[in-house]
N, C-alpha and C positions, 0 to 999 in steps of 0.2 A: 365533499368537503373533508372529509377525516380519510381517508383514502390518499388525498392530497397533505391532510400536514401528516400522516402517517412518514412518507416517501420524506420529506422533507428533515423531519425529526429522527428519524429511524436511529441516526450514526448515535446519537446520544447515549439511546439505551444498549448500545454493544461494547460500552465503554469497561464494564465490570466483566466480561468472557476472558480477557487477558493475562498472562501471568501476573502473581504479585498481588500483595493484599491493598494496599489506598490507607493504609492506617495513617492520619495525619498530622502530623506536629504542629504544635503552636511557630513553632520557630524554626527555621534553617539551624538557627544556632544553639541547637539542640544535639547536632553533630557534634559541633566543638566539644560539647559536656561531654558528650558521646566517648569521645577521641580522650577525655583528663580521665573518665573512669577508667577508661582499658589503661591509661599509659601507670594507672597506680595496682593494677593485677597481674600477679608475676606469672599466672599460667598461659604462656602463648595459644596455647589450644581453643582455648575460653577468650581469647580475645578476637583469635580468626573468627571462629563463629558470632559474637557479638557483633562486628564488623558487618559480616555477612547478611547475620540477619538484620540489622537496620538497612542496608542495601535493598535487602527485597521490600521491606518494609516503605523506602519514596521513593523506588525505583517509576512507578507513574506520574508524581509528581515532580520531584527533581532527582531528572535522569542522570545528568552532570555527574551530580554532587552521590550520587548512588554509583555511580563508576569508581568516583573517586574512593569510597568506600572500601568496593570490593576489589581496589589496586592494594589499598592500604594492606586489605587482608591477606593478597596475594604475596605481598612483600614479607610479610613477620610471618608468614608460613615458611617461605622460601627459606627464612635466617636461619628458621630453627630447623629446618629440613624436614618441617610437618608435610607428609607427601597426599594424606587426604586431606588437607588445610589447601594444600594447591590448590587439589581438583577443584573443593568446591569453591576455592575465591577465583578460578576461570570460571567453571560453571557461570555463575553470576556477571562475571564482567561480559560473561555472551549475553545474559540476559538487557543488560544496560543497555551495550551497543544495539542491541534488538530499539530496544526504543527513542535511540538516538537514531534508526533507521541508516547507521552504518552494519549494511546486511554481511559485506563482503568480510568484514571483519568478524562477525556472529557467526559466519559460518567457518572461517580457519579456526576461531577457540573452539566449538561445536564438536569440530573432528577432533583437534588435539586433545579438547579432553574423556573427549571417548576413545581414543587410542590410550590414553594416559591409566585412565579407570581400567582397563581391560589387563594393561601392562602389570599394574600394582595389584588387580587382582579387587578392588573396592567398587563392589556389586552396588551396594544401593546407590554410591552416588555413580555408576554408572547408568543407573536407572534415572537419576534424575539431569545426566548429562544428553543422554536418547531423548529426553523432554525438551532437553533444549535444539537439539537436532532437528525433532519435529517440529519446532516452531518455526525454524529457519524454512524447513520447507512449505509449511502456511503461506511464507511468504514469498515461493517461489509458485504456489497455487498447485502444486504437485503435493495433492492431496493424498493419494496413494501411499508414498513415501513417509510422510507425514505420519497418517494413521498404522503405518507398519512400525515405528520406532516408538509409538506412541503405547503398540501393544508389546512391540518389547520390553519395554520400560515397565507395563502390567507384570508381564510374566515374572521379572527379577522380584520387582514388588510383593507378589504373589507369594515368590520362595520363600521370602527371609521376611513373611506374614507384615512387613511396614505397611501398615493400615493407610497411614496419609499418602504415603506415594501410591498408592492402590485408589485412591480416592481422584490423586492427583491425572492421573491418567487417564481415568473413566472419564472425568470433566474433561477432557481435553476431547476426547475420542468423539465424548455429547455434543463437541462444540466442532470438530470437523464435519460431521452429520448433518448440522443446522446449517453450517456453510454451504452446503452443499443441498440446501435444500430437502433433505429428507426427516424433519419432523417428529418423525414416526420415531425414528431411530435414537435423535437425538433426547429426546425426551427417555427414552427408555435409559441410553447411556448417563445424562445428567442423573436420573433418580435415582441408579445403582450409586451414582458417587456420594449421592443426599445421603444414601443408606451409611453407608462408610463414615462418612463424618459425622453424624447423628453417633455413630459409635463411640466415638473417641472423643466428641463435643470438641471438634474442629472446629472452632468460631470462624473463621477467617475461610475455610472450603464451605459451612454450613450457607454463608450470607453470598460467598459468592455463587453458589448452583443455586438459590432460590432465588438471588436476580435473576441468574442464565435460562430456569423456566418460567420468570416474567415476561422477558424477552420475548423467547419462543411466542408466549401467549399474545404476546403484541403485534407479532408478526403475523398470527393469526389473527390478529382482530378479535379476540377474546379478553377485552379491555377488562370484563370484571377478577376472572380466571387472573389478569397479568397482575392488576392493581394486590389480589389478596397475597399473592409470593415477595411481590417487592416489599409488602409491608413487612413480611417476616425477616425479609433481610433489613428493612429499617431496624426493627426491635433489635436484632442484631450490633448494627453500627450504635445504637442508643448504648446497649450495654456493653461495647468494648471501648465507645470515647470514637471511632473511625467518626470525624467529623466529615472527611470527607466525601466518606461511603455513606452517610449521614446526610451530607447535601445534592449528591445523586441522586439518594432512593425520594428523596422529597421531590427534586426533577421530574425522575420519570413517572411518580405515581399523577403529579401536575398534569402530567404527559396523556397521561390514562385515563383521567377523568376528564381532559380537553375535549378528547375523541370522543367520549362519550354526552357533552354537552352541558354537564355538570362546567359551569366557567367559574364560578363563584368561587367554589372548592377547589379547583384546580387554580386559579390566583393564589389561594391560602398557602398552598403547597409550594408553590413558585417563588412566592413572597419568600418563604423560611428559607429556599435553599438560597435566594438571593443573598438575604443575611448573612450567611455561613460563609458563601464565597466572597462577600465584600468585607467578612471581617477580616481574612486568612488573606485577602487580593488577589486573587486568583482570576486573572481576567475573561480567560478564557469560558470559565463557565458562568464570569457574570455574565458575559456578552448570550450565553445560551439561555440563561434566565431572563432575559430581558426580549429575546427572540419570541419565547415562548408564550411570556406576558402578551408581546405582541401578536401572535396569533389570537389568543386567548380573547383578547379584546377586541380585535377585527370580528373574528366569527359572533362574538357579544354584540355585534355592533355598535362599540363604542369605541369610534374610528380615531376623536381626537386621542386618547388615550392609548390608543396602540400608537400611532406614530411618536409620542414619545419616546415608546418602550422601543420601537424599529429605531430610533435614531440613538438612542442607547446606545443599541446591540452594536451599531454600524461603530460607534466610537471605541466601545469597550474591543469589538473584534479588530481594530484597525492597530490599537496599542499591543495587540497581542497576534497581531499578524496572520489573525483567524478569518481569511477572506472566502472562506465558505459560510463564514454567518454575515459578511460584511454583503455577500451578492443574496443573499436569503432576503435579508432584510430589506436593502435597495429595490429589491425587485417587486416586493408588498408595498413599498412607497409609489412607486411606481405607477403601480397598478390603485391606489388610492387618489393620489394627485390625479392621475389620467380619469380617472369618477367622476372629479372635483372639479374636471375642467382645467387645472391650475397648469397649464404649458410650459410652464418657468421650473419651478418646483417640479414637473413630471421628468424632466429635461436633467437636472440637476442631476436626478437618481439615476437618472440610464447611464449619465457620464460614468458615477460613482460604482454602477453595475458593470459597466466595461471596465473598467482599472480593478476590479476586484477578478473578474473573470481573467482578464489578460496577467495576474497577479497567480490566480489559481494553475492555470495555463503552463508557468514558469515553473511552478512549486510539481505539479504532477509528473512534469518533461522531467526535472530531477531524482524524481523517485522511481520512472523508468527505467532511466538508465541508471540508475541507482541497483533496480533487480535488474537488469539485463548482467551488470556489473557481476552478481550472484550467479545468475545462469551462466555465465562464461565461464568464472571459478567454480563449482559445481562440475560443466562439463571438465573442464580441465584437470579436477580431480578424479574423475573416474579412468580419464582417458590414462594419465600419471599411472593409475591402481591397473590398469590394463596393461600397461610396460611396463611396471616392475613385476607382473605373474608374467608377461612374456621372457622378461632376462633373466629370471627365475628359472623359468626350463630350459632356454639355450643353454645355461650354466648346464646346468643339467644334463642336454643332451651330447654338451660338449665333453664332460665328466666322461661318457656313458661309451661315446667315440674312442675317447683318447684311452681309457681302460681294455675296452674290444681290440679295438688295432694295434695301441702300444705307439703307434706311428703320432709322437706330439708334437711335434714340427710342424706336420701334416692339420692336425687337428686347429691348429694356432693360425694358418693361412687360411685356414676354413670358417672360423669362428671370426678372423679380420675381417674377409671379405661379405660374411656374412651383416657386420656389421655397420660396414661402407653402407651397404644397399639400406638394411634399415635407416642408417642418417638420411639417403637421400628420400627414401618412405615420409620420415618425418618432418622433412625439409617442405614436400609435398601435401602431407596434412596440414603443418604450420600455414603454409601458403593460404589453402582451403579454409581450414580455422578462422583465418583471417577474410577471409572474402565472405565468410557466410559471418561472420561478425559484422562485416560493413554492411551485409546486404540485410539480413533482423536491426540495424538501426537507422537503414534508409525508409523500412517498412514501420518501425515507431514514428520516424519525423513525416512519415507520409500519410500516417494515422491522426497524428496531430495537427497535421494542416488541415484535416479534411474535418476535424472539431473544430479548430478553432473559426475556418469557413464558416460549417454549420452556425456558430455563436455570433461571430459577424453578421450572416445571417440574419438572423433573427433579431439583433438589434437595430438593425434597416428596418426589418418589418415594425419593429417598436415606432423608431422615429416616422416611417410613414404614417403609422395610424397616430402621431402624433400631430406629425404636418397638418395631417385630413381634420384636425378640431383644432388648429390654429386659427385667432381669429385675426392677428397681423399677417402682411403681405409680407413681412421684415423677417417677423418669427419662420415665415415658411421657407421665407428663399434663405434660412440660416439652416433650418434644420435641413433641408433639401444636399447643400453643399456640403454636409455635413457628411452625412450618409454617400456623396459619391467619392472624398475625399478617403472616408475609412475603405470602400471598397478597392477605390485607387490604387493606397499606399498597401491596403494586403496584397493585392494582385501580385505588384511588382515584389514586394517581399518575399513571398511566395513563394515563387518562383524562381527568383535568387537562390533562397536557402534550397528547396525542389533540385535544381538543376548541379549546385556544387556537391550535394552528396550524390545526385546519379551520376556525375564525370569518376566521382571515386570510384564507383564498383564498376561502371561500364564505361571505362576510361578509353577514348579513340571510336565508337558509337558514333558520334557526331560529325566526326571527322572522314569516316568511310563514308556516310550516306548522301553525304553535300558534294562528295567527290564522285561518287555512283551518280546521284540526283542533284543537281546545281539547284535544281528550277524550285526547289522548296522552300516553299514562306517560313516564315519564324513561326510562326502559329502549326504548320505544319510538322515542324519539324518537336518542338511541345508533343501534340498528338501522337508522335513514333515513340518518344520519349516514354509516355502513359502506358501505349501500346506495349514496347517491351517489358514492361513489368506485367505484362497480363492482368490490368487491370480492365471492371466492366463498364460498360457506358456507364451503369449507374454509379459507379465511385469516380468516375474523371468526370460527372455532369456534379455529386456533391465538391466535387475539387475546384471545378473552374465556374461554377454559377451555371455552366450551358447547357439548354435543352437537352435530352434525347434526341429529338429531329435534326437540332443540329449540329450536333455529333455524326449523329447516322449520314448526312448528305457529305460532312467533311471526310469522314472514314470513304465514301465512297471515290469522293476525288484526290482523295490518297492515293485509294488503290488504281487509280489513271493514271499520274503520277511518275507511281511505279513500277509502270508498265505489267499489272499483273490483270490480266485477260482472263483466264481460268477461273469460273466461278468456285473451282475445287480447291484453288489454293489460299489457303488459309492467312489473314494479312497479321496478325501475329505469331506466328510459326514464322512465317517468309523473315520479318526484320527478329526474331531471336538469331537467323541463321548468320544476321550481319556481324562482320568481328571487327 
């Protein structure tokens, strides 16, 4: 049981590892005050950073209006030609776009303003612009990268002794560690940063690394160990006003003493943070408080009362477009009614769990391509930084020629033709670029079918074990046609979307093999299709619903077909060879 709402609840508690503090205003229009103090103080410098700093300040809560911010500061830097007023109101507008999950754009500011810091010569906020570089790559999952900018950014810190960016780093470093699964590491990194901000009484680094090793502890299953850090960062939020670091730490302490079976006190704690985000409206984490209840009260076994708090959460998460707590939910209901017998009401939630799943489905394909988006720009900048060091030394070598020989006439047809060939070099990569770009998001939309199969799946398996304690013949033969209707219409969907992006990359495929092979069923010609992406039985058995066996007898009368005789030739090599 705690193992299971561990898995479930987990995203909650990683909520405070992120840049930026949660300090939380009573009001949006807190801004506005915001914007009449700076427009009555006449030092621009003092007004950039005011800016700036309420920027990071709801940069998690409202991202928007935190953009907007640090455009403002961008802008009355620009007037006054404050050149580290730039840096730092880009710095920040990468941070914003970070959590507006516009990546592509986080990472153009990213580099400009680390090219920008380096050019002026402004070391620390170069340090703190490498911080945002390595976030960009957190989210390209090129950890590597990441933790290297993250220790550059130490090292500057290091020099010019800025305690907080030294802080700021080590928590970052603790927190790719933990990503990545090492513990060990992590914990030792966070505690260095603990150390740092204990120094200088960092409120704001202190409460966020004594979440970060609550976490940890929760990951570990060392509920008591998690519960005692998170309260230190409560005491924290208590005395800075962070309400809303204030209704998290009540969360997840909920969270902690759920698992440990303490429900009583973990209501207590749920209850309050409830409060907090139904005074402020924050949907999203009512709907998580109301989730949590509902476990709480499931495992309690006081069943009516969890489906309350599940039908909350499904509401609260539906206004806020939170369809990982709206399928959380639906599927405890689910699994309650299905107890209860109640076929009507178990039925209702499956629907309501498909449309949240098929919802979730559309929101994650965007955030793919969303990073795919980043790893394209990414590659294309490095490729870019590769030609301009290459036209760098031809200049060069061409300099080097035309001084040795004196012959620059000579040198000038050489350095032309020279760079004839490279356009057609790059006309050729372009080409390539492009085919291995179509071909990583034939292999996202072919990853994604084989989910959302999977999830189809599994809601057939729901609805049968629904059918099987149906006590009308009416109820059965609904839910029955139910279930072959959704597998129907995926088929052929499927399939459609499947086949229009393999014609992209292996355009005319089709067209040779029907001309080779007339005699090929449709079904068959699917199976070559699979085959050429060198994919295994087992991912075209999770793709198309079909057995192993009967894969394996169709591959066999392929290869008849085919006319391929030779038990040595390979029937995926053989059709890669087809063009």
């Amino acid at each position: 049981m705690i193992e299971k709402i561990v898995r479930i609840r987990f995203f909650l508690l990683l909520v405070l590892l992120v840049h930026g503090s949660y300090l939380m205003p009573q009001n949006i229009g807190l801004i506005d005050s915001l914007r009449d103090v700076i427009a009555e103080n006449n030092f621009q410098e003092q007004k950039v950073d005011a800016l700036i700093s309420y920027s990071s300040l709801i940069e998690n809560i409202y991202p928007d209006s935190a953009l907007q911010l640090a455009i403002d500061a961008h802008s009355i830097a620009a007037e006054a030609n404050n050149q580290k007023g730039i840096v730092k109101a880009l710095t920040q507008q990468g941070y914003s776009y970070l959590k507006l999950k516009n990546y592509s754009k986080a990472f153009t500011i990213a580099n400009n303003t680390k090219a920008m810091a380096k050019r002026t010569g402004f070391e620390p906020e170069l340090a703190n612009a490498l911080v945002l570089e390595g976030r960009v790559y957190v989210e390209l999952g090129d950890f590597e990268n990441s933790t290297k900018y993250y220790f550059e950014s130490l090292k500057i810190s290091e020099k010019f002794e800025d305690k907080k960016g030294i802080s700021v780093a080590l928590g970052n470093i603790g927190i790719n560690y933990f990503q990545q699964q090492n513990h060990e590491k992590s914990l030792e990194y966070i505690n260095k940063s603990l150390v740092v901000a204990q120094e200088i009484q960092d409120y704001i680094q202190l409460k966020k690394q004594y979440n970060n090793i609550g976490v940890i502890y929760v990951h570990l299953q060392k509920f008591d160990s998690a519960i005692i850090f998170l309260k230190k960062a409560l005491e924290i939020n208590l005395k800075i006003g962070d309400t809303f670091g204030e209704g998290l730490n009540y969360l997840n302490i909920g969270f902690g003493l759920m698992n440990m079976g303490e429900y009583d006190e973990a209501n207590s704690y749920c209850n309050k943070a409830l409060a907090l985000f139904t005074e402020t409206g924050n949907h999203t984490q009512i709907a998580k408080c109301n989730l949590n209840l509902g476990y709480s009260s499931y495992y309690d076994e006081k069943t009516d009362k969890s489906i309350i708090f599940f039908n909350n959460a499904i509401n609260e998460g539906q206004i806020n477009r939170n369809f990982s707590d709206v399928n959380d939910a639906a599927k405890m209901l689910v699994k309650i009614y299905t107890t209860k017998n109640d076929d009507i009401n178990a039925f209702k939630y499956v629907v309501i769990e498909k449309n949240a799943l098929d919802s979730l489905y559309v929101i994650q394909k965007k955030d793919i391509v969303s990073k795919y988006e980043l790893q394209y720009d990414y590659e294309k900048k490095e490729f870019e930084d590769r030609l301009a060091a290459k036209a760098k030394n031809n200049i060069l070598i061409v300099l080097i020629i035309s001084l040795i020989s004196g012959l620059i006439v000579l040198a000038l047809v050489l350095s032309r033709n020279r760079l004839k060939s490279k356009n057609i070099k790059l006309e050729k990569e372009k080409i390539q670029a492009e085919l291995d770009l179509k071909n990583k998001e034939l292999s996202v939309n072919l990853l994604s079918l084989i989910k959302k199969n999977e999830m189809l799946t599994e809601i057939s398996e729901k609805l049968k074990l629904i059918e099987k304690e149906a006590v009308k013949a009416e109820t059965k033969t609904a839910i029955i046609n139910i279930s072959k209707e959704i597998r129907k219409s995926n088929d052929d969907k499927m399939w459609k979307e499947f086949s229009a992006r393999f014609q992209e990359v292996h355009s005319g495929f089709y067209e040779v093999l029907i001309q080779k092979f007339p005699d090929l069923t449709q079904n068959e010609l699917k199976l070559c299709a699979y085959l050429r992406l060198n994919m295994s039985t087992k991912d075209i058995s999770e793709l198309t619903g079909q057995s192993g066996l009967t894969l394996e007898t169709a591959r066999y009368r392929l290869r008849k077909k085919l006319g391929i005789t030779n038990s040595d030739v390979n029937l995926v090599t053989f059709l890669l060879k087809i063009n």
